[in-house]
ZABA-626006 format. One record per residue (C-alpha): x, y, z. Coordinates in steps of 0.05 Angstrom, whole numbers, m for minus. Layout:
<atoms>
       X       Y       Z
       X       Y       Z
...
</atoms>
This chain:
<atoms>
       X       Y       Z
    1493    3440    2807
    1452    3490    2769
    1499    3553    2786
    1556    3522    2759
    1563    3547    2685
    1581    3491    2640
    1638    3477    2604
    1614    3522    2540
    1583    3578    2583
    1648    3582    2601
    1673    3594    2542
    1709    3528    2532
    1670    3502    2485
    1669    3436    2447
    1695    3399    2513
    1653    3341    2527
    1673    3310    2595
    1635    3264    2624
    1650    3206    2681
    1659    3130    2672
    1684    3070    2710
    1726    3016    2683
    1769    2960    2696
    1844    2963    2685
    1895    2911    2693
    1973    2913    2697
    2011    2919    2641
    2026    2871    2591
    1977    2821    2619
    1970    2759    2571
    1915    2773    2514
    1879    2716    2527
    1865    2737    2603
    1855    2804    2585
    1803    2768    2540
    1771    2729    2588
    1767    2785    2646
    1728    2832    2595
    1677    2777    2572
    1668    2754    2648
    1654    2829    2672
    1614    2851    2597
    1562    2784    2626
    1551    2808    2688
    1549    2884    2670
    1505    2871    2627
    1453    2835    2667
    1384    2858    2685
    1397    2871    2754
    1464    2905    2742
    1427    2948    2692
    1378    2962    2740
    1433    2979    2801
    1465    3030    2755
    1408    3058    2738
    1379    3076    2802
    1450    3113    2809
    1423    3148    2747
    1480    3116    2712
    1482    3077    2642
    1515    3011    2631
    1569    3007    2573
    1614    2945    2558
    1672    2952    2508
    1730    2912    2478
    1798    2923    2523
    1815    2960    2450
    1762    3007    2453
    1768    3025    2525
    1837    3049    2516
    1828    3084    2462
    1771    3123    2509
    1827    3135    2561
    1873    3162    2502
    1820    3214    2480
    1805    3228    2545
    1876    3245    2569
    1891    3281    2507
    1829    3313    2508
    1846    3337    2594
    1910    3361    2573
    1887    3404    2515
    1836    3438    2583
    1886    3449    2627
    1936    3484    2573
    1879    3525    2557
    1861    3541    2631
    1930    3559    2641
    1923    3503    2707
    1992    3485    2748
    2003    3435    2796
    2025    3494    2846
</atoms>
C-alpha cells in the first residue's frame, strides 16, 4: 500500500509491527504436551514444502520454544498498548 505512510512517517517512530501466526493452547496445559505439540508442528513447519507454501505467500517460516513465543506475545501486547496510548485510540 504505497500511500500509506509508515509507522515512522508518521511520526511514531521506533514501532516495529509486523504479522505472525502461531499456535496457542489452553491454559495450564501439561508441559510435556505443550512439549510435544511444539516439536510435532516445529517438524513439519519446518519442511521443504512448508517452506516453500509460505513462501509463495511471501511469508517466512519461524519455529520457537512455547517460552519464546510468549514472550513475543508479551512484547507485542506491551508494545500495542504503548501505540494506542500514544494515538490517543478508544474503543468508542
Amino acid at each position: 500500500m504505497p500511500s500509506v505512510p509508515t509507522l515512522d512517517e508518521s511520526g511514531l517512530v521506533r514501532f516495529d509491527r509486523s504479522g505472525w501466526y502461531g499456535v496457542l493452547a489452553p491454559a495450564g496445559l501439561p508441559k510435556d504436551i505443550t512439549s510435544r505439540l511444539n516439536a510435532a508442528i516445529a517438524k513439519v513447519v519446518n519442511t521443504r514444502e512448508m517452506k516453500e507454501s509460505f513462501a509463495k505467500l511471501s511469508l517466512e517460516t519461524q519455529t520457537t520454544t512455547p517460552e519464546q513465543f510468549a514472550a513475543l506475545i508479551q512484547r507485542d501486547v506491551a508494545e500495542n498498548a504503548k501505540l494506542i496510548k500514544l494515538i490517543g485510540a478508544t474503543g468508542k
